[in-house]
MIDOSE-1310 file (N, C-alpha, C; in nm, 2 decimals, decimal comma, always signed):
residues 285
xxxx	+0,08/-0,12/+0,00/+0,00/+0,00/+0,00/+0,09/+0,12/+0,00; +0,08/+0,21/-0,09/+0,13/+0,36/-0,08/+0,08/+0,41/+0,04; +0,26/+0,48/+0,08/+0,25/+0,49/+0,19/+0,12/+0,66/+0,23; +0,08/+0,68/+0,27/-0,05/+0,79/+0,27/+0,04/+0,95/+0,22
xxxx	+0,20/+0,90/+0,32/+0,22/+1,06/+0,33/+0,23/+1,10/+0,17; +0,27/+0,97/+0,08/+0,31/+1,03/-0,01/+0,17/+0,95/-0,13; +0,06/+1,01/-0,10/-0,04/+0,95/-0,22/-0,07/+1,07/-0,28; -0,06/+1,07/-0,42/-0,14/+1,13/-0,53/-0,28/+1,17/-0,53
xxxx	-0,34/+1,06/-0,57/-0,45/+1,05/-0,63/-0,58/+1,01/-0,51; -0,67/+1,11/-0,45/-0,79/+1,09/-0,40/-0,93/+1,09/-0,46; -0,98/+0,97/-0,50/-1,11/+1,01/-0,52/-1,21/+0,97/-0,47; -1,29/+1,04/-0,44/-1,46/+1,08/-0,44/-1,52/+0,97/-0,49
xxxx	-1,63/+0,85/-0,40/-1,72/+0,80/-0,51/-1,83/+0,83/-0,38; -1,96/+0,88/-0,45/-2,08/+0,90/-0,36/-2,12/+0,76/-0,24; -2,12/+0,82/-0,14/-2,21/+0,68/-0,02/-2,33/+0,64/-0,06; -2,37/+0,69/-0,12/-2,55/+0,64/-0,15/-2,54/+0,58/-0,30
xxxx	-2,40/+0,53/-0,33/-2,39/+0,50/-0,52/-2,32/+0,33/-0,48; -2,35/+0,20/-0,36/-2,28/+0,16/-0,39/-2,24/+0,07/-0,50; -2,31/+0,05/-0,61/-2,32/+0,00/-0,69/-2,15/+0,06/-0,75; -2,09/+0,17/-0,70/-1,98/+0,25/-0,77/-1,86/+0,17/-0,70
xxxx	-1,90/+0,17/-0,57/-1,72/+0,14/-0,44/-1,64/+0,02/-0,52; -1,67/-0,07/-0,59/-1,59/-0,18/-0,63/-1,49/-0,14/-0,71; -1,56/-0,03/-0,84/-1,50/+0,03/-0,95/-1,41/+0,13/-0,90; -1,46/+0,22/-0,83/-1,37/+0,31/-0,68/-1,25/+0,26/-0,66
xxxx	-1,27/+0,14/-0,60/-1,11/+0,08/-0,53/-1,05/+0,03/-0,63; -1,09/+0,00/-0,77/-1,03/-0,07/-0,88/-0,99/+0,04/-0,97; -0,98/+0,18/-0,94/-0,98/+0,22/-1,00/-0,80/+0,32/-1,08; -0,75/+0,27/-0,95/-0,61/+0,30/-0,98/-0,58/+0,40/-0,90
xxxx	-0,66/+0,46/-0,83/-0,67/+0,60/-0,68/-0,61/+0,52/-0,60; -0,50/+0,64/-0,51/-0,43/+0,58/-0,42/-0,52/+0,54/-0,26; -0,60/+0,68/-0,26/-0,69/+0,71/-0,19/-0,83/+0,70/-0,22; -0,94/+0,60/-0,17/-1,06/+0,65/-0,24/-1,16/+0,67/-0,13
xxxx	-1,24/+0,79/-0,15/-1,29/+0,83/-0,04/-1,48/+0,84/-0,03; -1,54/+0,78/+0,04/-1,62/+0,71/+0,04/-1,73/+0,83/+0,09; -1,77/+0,94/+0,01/-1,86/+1,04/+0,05/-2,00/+1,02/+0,15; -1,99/+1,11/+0,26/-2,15/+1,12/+0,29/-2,19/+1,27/+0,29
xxxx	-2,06/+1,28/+0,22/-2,16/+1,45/+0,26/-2,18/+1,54/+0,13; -2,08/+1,63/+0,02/-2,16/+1,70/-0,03/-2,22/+1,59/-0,19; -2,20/+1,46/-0,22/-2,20/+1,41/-0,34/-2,41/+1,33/-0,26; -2,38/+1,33/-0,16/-2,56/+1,33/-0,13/-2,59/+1,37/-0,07
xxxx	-2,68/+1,39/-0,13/-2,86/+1,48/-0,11/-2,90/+1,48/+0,05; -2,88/+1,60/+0,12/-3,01/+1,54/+0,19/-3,11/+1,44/+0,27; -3,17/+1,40/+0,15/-3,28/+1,35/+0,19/-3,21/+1,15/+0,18; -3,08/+1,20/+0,12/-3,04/+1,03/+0,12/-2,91/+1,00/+0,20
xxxx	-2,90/+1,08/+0,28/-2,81/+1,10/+0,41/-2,81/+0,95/+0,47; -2,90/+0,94/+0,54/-2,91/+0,78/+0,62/-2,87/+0,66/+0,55; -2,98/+0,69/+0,38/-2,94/+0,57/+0,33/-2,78/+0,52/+0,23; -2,74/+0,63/+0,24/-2,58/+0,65/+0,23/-2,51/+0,53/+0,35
xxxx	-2,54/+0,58/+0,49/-2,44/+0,54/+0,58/-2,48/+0,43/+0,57; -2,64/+0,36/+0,56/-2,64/+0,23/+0,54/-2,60/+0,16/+0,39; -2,59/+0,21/+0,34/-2,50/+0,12/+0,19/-2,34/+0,13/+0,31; -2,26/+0,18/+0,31/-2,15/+0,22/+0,34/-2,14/+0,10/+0,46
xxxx	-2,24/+0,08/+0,58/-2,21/-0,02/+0,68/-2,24/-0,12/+0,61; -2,36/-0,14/+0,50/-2,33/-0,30/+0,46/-2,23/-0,33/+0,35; -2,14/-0,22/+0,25/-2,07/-0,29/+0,22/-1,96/-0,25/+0,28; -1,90/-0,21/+0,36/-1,77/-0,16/+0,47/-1,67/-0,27/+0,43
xxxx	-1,70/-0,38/+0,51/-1,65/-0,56/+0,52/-1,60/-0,55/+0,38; -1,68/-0,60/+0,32/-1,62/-0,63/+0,16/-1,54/-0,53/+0,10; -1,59/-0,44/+0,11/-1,49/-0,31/+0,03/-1,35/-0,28/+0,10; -1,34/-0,32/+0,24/-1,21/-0,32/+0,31/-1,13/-0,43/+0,25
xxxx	-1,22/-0,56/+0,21/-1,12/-0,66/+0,18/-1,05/-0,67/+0,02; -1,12/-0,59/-0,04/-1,09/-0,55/-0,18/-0,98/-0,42/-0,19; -1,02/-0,32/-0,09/-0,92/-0,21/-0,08/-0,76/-0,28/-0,04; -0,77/-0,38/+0,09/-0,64/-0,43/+0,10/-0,57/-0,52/-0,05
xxxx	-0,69/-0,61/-0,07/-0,61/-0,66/-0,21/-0,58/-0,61/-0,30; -0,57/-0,45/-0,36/-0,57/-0,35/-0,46/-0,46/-0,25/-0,39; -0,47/-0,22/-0,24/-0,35/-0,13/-0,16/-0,40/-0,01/-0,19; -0,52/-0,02/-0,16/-0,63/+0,12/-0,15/-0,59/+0,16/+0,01
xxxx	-0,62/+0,31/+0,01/-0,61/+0,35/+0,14/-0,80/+0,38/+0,12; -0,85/+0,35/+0,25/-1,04/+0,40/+0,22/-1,07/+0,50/+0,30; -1,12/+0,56/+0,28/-1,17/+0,70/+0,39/-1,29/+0,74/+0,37; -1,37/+0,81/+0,48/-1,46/+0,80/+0,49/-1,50/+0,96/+0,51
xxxx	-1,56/+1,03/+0,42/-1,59/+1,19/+0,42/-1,71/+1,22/+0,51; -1,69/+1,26/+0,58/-1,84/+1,27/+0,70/-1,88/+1,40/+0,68; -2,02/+1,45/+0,71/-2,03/+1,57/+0,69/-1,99/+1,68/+0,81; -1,98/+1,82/+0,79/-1,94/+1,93/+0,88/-1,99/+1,91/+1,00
xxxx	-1,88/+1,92/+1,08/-1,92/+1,91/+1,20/-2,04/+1,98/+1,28; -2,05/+2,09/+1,26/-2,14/+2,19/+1,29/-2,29/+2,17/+1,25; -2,24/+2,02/+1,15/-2,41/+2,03/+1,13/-2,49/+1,92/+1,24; -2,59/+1,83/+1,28/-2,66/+1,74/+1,33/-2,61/+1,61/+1,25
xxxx	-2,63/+1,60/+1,14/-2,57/+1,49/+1,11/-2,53/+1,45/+1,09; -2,40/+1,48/+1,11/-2,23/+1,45/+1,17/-2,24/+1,34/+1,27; -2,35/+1,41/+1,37/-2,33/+1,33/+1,48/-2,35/+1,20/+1,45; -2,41/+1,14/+1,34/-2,48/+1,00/+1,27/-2,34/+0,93/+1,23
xxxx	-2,25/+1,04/+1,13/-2,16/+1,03/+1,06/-2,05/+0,95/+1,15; -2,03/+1,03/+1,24/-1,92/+1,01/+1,37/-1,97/+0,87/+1,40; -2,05/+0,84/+1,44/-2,10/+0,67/+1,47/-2,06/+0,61/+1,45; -2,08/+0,64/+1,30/-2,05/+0,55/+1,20/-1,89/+0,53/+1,18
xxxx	-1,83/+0,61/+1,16/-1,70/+0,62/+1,23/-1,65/+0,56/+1,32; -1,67/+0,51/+1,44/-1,70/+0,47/+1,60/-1,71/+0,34/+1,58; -1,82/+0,33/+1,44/-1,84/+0,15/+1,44/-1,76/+0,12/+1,36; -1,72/+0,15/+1,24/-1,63/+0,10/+1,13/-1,45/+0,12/+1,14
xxxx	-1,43/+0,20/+1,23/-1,24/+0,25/+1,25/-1,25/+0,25/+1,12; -1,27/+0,34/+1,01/-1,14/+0,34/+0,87/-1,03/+0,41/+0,97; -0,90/+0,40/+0,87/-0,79/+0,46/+0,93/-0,80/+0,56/+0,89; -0,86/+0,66/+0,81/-0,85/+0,75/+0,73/-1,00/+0,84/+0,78
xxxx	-1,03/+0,96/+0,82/-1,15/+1,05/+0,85/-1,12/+1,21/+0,76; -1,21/+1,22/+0,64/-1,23/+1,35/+0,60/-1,31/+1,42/+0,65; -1,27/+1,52/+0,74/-1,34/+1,63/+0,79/-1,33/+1,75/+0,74; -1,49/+1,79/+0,67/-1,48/+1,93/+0,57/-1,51/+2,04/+0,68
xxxx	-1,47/+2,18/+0,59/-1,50/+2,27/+0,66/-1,43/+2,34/+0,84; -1,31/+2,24/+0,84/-1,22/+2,28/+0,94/-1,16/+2,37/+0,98; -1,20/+2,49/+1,06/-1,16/+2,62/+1,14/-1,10/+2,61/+1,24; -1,08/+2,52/+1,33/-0,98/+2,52/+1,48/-0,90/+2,40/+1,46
xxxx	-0,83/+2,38/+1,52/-0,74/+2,28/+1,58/-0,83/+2,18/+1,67; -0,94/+2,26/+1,72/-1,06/+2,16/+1,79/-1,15/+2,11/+1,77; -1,19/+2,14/+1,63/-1,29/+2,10/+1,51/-1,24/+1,92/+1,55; -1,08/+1,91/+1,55/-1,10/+1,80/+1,55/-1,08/+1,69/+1,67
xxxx	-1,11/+1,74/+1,77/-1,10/+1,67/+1,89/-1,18/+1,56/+1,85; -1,29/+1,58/+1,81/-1,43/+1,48/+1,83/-1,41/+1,33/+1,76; -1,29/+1,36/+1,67/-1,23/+1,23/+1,61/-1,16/+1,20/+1,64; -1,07/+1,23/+1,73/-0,97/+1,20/+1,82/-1,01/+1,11/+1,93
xxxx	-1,14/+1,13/+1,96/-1,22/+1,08/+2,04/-1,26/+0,96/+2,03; -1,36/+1,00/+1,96/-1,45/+0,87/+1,88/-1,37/+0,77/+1,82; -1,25/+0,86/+1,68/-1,21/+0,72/+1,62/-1,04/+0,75/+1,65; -0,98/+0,72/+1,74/-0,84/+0,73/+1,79/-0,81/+0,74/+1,73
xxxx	-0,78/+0,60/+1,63/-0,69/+0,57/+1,54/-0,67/+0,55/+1,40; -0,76/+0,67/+1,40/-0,78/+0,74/+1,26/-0,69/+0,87/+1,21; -0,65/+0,88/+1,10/-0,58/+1,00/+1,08/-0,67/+1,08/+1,01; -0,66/+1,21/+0,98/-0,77/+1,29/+0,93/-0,69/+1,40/+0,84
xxxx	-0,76/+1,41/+0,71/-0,76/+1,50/+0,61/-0,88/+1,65/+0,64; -0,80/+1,71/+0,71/-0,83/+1,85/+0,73/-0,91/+1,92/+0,62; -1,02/+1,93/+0,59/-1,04/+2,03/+0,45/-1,06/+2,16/+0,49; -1,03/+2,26/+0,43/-0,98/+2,38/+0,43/-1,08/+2,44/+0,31
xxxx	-1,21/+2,46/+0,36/-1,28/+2,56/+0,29/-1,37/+2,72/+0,28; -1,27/+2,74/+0,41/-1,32/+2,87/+0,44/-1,24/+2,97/+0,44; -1,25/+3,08/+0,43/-1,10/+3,26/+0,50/-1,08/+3,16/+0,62; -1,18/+3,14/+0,73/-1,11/+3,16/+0,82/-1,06/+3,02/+0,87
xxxx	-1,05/+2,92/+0,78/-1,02/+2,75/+0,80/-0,82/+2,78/+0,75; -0,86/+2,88/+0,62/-0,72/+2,94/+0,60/-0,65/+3,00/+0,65; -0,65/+3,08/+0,77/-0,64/+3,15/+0,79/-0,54/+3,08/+0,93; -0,63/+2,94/+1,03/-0,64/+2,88/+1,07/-0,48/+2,76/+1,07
xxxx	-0,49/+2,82/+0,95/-0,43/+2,64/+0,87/-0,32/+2,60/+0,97; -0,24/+2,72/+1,02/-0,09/+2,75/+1,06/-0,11/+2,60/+1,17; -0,23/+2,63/+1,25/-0,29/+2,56/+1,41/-0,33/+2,44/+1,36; -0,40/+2,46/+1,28/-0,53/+2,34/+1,20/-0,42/+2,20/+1,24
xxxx	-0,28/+2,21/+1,16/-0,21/+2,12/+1,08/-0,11/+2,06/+1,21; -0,13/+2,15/+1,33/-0,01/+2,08/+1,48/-0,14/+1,99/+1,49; -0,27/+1,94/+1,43/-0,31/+1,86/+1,56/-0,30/+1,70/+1,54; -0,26/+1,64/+1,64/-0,21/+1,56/+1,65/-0,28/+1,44/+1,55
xxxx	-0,37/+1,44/+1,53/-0,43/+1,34/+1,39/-0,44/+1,38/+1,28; -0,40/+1,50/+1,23/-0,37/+1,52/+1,10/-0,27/+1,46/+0,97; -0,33/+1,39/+0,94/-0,23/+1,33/+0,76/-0,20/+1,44/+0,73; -0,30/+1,56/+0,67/-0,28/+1,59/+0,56/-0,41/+1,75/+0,54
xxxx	-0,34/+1,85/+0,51/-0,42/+1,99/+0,48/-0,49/+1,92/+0,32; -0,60/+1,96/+0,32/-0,71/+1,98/+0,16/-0,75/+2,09/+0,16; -0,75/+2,10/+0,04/-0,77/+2,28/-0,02/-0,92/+2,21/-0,08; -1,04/+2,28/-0,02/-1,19/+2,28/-0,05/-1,18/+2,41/-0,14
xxxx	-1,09/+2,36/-0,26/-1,15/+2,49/-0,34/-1,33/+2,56/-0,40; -1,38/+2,45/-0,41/-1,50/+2,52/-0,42/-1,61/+2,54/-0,37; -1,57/+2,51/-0,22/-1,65/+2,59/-0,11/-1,57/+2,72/-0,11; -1,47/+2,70/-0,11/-1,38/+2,88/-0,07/-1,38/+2,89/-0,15
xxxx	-1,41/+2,94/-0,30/-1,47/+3,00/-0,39/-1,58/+3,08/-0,35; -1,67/+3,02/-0,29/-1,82/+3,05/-0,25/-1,79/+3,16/-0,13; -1,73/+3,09/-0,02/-1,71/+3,22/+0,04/-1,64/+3,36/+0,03; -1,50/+3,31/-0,02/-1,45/+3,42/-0,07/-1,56/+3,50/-0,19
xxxx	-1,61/+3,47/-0,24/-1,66/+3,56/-0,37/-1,61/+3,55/-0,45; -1,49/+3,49/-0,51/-1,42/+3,45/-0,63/-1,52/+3,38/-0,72; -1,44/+3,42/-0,86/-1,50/+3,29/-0,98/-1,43/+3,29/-1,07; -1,29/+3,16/-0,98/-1,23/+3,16/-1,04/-1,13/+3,04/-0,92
xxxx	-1,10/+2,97/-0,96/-0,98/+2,88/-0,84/-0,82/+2,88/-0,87; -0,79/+2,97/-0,99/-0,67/+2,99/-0,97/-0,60/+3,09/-0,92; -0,57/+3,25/-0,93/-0,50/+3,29/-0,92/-0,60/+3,40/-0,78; -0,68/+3,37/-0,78/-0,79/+3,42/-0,65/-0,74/+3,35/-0,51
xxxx	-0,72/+3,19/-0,52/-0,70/+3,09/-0,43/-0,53/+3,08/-0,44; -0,44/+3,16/-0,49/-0,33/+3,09/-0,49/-0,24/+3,15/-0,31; -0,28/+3,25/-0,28/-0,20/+3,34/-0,14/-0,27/+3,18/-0,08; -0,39/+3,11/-0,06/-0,45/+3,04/+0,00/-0,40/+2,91/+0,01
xxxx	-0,32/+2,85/-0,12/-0,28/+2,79/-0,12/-0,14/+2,75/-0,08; -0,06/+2,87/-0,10/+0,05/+2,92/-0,01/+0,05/+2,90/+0,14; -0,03/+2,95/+0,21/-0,06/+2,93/+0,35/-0,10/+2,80/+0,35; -0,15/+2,74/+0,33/-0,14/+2,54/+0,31/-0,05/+2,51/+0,33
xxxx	+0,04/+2,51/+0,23/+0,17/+2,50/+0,20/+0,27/+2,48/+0,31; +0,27/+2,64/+0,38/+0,37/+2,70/+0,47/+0,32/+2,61/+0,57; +0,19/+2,60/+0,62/+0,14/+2,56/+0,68/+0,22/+2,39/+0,75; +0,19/+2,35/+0,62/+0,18/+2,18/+0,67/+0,34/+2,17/+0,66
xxxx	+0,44/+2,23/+0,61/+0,57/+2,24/+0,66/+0,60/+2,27/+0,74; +0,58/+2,37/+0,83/+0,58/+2,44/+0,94/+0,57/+2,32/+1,06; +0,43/+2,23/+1,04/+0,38/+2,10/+1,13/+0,50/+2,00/+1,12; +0,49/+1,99/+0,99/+0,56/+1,85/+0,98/+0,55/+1,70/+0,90
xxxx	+0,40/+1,80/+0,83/+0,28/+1,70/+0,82/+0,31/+1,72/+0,66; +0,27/+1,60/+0,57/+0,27/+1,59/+0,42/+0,19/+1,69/+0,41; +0,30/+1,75/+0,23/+0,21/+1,87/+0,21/+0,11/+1,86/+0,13; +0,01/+1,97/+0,13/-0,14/+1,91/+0,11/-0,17/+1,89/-0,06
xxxx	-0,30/+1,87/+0,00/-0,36/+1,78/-0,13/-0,44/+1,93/-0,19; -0,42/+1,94/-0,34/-0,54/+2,02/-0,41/-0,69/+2,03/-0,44; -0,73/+2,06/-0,43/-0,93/+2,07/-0,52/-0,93/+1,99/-0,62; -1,06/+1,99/-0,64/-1,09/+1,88/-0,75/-1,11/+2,01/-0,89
xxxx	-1,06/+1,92/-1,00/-1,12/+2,00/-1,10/-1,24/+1,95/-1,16; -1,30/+2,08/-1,18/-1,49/+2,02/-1,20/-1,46/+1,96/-1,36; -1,35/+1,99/-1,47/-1,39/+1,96/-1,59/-1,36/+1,79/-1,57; -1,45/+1,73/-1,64/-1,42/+1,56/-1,64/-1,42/+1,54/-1,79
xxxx	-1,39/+1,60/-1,87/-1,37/+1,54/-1,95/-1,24/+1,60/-2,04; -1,21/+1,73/-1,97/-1,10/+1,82/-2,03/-0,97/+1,78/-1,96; -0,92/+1,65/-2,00/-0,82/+1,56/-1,94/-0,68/+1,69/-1,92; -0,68/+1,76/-2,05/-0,53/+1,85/-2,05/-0,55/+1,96/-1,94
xxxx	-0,71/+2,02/-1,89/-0,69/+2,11/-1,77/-0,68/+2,03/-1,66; -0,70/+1,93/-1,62/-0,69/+1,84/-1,53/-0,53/+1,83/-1,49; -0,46/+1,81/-1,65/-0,30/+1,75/-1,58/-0,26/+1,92/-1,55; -0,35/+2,02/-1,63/-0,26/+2,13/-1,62/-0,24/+2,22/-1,46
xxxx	-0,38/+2,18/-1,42/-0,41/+2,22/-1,22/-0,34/+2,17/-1,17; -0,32/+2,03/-1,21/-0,23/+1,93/-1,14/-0,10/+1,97/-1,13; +0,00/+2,05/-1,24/+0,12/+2,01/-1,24/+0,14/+2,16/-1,21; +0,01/+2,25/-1,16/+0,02/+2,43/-1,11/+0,04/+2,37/-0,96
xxxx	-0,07/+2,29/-0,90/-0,07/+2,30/-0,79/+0,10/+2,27/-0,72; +0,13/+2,16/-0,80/+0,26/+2,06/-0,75/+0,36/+2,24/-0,78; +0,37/+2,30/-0,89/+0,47/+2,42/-0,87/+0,43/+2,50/-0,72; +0,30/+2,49/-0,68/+0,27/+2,55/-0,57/+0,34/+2,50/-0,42
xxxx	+0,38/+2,41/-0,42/+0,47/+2,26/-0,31/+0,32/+2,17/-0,30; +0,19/+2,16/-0,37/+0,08/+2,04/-0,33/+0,15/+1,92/-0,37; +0,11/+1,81/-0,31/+0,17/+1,71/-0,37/+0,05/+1,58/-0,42; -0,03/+1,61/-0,39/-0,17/+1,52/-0,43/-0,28/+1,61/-0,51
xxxx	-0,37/+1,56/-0,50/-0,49/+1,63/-0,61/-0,64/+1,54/-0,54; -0,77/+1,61/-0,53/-0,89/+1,54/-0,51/-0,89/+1,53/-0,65; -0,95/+1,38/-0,70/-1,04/+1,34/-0,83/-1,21/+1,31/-0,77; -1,27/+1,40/-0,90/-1,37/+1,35/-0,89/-1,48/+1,26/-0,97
xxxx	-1,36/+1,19/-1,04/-1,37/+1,10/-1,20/-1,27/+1,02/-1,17; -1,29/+0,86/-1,22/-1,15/+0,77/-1,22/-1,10/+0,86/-1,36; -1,16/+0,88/-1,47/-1,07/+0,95/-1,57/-0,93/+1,06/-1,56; -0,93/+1,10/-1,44/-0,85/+1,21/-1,38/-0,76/+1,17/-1,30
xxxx	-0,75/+1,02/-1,30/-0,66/+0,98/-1,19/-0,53/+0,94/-1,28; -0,51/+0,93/-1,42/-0,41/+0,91/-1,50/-0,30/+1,04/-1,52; -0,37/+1,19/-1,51/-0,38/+1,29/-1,53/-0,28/+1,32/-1,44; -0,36/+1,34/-1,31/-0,33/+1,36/-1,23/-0,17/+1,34/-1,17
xxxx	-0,21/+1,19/-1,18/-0,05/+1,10/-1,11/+0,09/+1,12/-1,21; +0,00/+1,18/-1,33/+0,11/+1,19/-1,46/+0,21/+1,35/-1,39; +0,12/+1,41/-1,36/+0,15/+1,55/-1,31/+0,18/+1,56/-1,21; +0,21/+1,44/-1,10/+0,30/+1,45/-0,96/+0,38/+1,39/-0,96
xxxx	+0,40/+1,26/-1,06/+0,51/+1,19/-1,06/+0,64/+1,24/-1,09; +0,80/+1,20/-1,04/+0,85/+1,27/-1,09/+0,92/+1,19/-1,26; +0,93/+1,28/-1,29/+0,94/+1,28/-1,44/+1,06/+1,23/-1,47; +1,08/+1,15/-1,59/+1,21/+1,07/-1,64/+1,37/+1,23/-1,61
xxxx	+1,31/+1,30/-1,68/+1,43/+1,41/-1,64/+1,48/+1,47/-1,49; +1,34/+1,47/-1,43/+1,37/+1,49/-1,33/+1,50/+1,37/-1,22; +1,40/+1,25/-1,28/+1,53/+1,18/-1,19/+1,61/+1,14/-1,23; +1,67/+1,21/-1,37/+1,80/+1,17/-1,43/+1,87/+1,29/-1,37
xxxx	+1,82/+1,42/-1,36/+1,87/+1,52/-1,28/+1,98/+1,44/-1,15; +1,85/+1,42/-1,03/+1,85/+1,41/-0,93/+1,95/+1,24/-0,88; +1,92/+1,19/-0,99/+2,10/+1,08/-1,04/+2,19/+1,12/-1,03; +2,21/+1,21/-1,11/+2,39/+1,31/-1,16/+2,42/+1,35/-1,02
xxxx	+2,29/+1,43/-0,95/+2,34/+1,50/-0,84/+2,40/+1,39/-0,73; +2,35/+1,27/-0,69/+2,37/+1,22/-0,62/+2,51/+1,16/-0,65; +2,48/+1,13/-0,78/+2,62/+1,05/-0,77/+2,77/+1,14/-0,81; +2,78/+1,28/-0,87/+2,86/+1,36/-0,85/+2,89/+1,43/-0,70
xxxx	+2,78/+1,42/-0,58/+2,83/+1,47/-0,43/+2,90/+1,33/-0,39; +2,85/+1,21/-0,43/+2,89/+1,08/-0,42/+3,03/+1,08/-0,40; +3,07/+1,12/-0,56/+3,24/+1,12/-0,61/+3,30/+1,25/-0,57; +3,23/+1,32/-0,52/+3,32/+1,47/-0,45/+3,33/+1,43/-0,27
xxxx	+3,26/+1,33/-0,24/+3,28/+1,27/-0,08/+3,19/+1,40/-0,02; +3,06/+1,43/-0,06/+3,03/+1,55/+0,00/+3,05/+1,73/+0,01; +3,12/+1,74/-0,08/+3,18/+1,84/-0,07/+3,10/+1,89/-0,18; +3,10/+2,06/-0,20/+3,04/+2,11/-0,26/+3,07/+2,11/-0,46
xxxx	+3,00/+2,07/-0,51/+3,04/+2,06/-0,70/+2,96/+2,11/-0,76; +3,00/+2,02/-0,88/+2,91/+2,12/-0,97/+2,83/+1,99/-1,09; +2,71/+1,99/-1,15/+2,65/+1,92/-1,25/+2,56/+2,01/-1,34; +2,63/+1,98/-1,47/+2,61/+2,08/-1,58/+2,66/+2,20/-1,57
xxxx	+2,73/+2,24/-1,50/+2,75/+2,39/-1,49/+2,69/+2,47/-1,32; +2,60/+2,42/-1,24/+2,56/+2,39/-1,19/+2,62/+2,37/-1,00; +2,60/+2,49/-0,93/+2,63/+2,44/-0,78/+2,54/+2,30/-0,73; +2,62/+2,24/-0,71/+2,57/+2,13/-0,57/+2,62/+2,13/-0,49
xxxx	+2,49/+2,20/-0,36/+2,55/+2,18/-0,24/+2,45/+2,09/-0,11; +2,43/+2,10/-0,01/+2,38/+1,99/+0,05/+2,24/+2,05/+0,04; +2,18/+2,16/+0,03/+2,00/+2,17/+0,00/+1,99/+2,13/-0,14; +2,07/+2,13/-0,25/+2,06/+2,05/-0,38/+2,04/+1,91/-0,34
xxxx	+2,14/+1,85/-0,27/+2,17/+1,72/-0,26/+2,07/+1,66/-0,18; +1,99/+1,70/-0,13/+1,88/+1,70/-0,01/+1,74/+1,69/-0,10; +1,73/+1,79/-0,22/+1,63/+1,78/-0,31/+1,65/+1,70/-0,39; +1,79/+1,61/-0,42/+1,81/+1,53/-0,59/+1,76/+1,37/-0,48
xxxx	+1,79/+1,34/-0,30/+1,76/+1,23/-0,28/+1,58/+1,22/-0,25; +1,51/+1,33/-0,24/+1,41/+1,28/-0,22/+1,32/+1,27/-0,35; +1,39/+1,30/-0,46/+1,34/+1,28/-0,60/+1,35/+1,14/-0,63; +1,48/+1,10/-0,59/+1,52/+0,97/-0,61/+1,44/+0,86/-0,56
xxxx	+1,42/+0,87/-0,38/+1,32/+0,83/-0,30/+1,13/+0,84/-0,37; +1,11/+0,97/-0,40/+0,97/+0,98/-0,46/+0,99/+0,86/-0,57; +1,05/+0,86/-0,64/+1,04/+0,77/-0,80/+1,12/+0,62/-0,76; +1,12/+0,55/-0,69/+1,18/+0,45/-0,59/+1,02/+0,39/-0,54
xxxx	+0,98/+0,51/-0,47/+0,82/+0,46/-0,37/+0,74/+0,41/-0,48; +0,75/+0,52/-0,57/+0,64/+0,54/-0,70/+0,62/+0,39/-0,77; +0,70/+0,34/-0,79/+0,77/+0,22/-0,88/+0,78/+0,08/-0,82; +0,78/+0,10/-0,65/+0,75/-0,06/-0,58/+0,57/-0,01/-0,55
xxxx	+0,56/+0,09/-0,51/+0,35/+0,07/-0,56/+0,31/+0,05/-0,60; +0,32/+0,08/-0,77/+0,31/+0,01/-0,87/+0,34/-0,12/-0,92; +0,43/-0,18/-0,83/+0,45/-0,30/-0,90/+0,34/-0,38/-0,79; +0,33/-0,35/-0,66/+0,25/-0,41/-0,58/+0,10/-0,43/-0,60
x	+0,08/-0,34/-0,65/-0,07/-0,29/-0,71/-0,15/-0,47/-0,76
């Protein structure tokens, strides 16, 4: 199983769709995340969590044989039926809890609680969830900051998720470095069929330091991973580097023209490392 800190690819399949979860965990997502909250309605709230508890068992056994991570998106805490959500949580441990709409560091006590031994994907859809992030990201069960780009759209007044949301995305960023914690995951892009804007968000956010992406289509999970993986040049780069500090015993050189010194040599091994992890996942798969 990919290890979480370093997964790509999350996607979304609705709680109330299970006829979907099989194709979900088959789908080549590192992450697939088992919605109850904005992909249903209302009025199919309950009958969500019950598809989800009767197929939990089996889709766990399928997730391990595929090296799915499974997570479970509960709705906002602030709402009443969270409290259903959390239960449900309580009865099933995933190791994995998406909590939207996260403003304190104490938002997430209540899973700390309920499901110990769960780690939680923070989503970040408000100013003041952003704003927040610096706190959000010390608390002790956090994986991983998510950029809710299109709720914070909504609040901000933007219409637009790139260059409106990018200071926002920055503070994410700073954010989950600062903790300690993998850096975070991007929004989903709404086009599902415009594969080239898909890799193109993808490979903005990654210039931004994101290192994952929400999918809300298996179609976008090809896209996506194409645009975080690191790239044949990249790790012929991050080769030369290693193996010219290799043959200088440390000391400061040079490749292509080119200072290497130990913050180069620091960036060429975790490129090496990324495309290493990338490549025994894959073959495990």
């Amino acid at each position: 199983m990919k290890d979480l800190n370093n997964a790509i690819s999350y996607l979304f399949v609705p709680g109330d769709r299970p006829e979907r979860f099989e194709k979900a965990v088959r789908s080549g997502a590192d992450v697939v995340i088992v919605d109850l909250e904005d992909a249903v309605s209302p009025a199919n709230k309950g009958a969500a969590r019950s598809a989800v508890l009767e197929e939990w068992e089996s889709l766990s056994a399928i997730a391990n044989e595929t090296n799915v991570t499974l997570c479970i998106r509960i709705n906002a805490l602030r709402d009443e039926v969270a409290r259903h959500d959390v239960a449900l949580c309580h009865l099933l441990r995933p190791s994995l809890v998406m909590v939207p709409k996260v403003e304190s560091r104490d938002d997430l006590s209540v899973i700390a609680r309920e499901v110990p031994d769960a780690r939680v994907l923070a989503l970040i859809e408000t100013a003041t969830g952003v704003l927040e992030a610096s706190t959000i990201a010390t608390a002790p069960n956090v994986a991983r900051l998510v950029l809710g780009s299109v709720d914070l759209m909504l609040n901000l007044g933007v219409t637009t998720d790139r260059e409106p949301l990018d200071a926002s995305r920055s503070m994410l960023v700073l954010a989950s470095a600062s903790a300690g914690v993998a850096a975070p995951v991007d929004g989903v892009c709404t086009s599902i069929s415009d594969l080239e804007r898909v890799k193109v968000d993808a490979e903005r956010a990654r210039s931004f330091g994101f290192a994952a992406k929400l999918c809300i289509h298996p179609k976008q999970i090809a896209a996506v991973t194409a645009a975080f993986n690191v790239s044949d040049e990249e790790f012929a780069w991050a080769s030369d580097v290693v193996a010219a500090s290799k043959a200088s015993e440390g000391a400061a050189t040079t490749v292509n023209g080119a200072m290497i010194d130990l913050p180069v040599l620091q960036r060429a091994l975790r490129i090496v490392a990324r495309r290493n992890e990338a490549e025994q996942a894959a073959t495990s798969r």
